[in-house]
C-alpha positions in Angstrom: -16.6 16.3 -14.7 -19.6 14.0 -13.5 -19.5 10.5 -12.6 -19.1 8.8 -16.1 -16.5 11.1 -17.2 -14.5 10.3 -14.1 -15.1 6.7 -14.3 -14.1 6.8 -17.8 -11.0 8.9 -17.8 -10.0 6.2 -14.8 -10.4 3.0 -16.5 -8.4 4.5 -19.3 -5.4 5.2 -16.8 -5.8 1.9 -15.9 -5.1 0.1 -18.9 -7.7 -2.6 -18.4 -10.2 -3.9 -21.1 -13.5 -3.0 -20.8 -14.2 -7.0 -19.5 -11.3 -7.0 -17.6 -13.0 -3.9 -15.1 -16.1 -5.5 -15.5 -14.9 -8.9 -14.4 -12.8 -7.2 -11.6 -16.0 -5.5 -10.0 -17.9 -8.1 -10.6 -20.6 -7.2 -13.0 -21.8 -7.9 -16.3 -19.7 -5.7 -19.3 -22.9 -4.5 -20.7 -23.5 -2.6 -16.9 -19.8 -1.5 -17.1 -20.8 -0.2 -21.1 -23.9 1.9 -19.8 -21.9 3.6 -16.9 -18.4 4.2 -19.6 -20.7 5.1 -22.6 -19.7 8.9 -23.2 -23.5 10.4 -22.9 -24.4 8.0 -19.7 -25.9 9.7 -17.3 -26.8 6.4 -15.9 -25.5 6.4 -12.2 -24.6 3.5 -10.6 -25.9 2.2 -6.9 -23.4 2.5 -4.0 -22.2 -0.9 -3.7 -21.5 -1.1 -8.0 -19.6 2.5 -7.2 -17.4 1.2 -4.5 -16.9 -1.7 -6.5 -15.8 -0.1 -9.5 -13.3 2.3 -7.3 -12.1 -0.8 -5.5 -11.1 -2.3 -9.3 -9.3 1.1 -10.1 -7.7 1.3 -6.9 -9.5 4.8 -6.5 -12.1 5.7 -4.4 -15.8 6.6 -4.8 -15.3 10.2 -3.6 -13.0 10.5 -6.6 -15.1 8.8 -9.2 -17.8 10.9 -8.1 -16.0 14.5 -7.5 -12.9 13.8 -9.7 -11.0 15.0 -6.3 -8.6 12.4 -4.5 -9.8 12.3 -0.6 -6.9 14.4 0.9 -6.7 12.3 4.1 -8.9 9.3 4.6 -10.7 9.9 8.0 -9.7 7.5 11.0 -13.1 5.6 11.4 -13.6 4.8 7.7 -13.4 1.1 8.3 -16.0 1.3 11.2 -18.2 3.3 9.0 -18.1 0.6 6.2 -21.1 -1.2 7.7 -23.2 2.1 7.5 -22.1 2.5 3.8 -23.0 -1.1 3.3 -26.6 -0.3 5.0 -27.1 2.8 2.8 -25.9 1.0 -0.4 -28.5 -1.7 0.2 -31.2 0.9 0.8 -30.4 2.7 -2.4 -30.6 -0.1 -4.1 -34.4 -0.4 -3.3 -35.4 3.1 -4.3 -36.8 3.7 -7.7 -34.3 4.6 -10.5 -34.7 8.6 -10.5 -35.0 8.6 -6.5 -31.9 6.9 -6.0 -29.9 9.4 -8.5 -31.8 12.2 -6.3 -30.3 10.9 -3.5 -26.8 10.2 -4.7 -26.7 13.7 -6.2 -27.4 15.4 -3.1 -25.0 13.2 -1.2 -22.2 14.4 -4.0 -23.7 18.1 -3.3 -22.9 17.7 0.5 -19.5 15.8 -0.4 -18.3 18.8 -2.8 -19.4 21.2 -0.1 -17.4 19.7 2.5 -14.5 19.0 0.7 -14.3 22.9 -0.6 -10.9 24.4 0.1 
């Protein structure tokens, strides 16, 4: 499953309204819509992912890879700073650059979390 499926199939589980996410993550509903819509491919930037996992009390590893982090690593909370740096840096990359990016990130993620 990609991103939008994930996302989907979690905001279902959640039983929130599609205003009630979008209000929790702090975006508009017609953002939410283009990430939900079932033949998005639009990806979101970092910070709108982490936001969305945040409201669905997932994480963005799992919206992205449909895989539950088995162990959250001991420095995450130090490395939030550098997540919050890259966000901001994706966020000024063109549109097909910055889903370049993200999708080799996910590549490296799904290779490192292979059994």
């Amino acid at each position: 499953m990609n991103f939008n499926e994930n996302l989907r199939e979690k905001w279902i589980l959640s039983g929130l309204e599609q205003k009630e996410l979008a209000v929790k993550a702090g975006f508009s509903l017609k953002t939410l819509e283009n990430y939900i819509h079932e033949n998005s491919e639009t990806m979101p930037s970092a910070d709108k992912a982490f936001k969305m996992a945040q409201a669905l009390g997932t994480t963005v590893e799992e919206l992205f890879t449909g895989k539950p982090l088995e162990k959250p690593p001991d420095f995450l909370d130090v490395q939030f700073c550098g997540l919050q740096r890259f966000a901001r840096a994706l966020e000024r990359l063109e549109p097909s650059v910055r889903k370049f990016v993200l999708k080799q990130a996910l590549d490296l993620a799904e290779f490192l979390l292979k059994d």
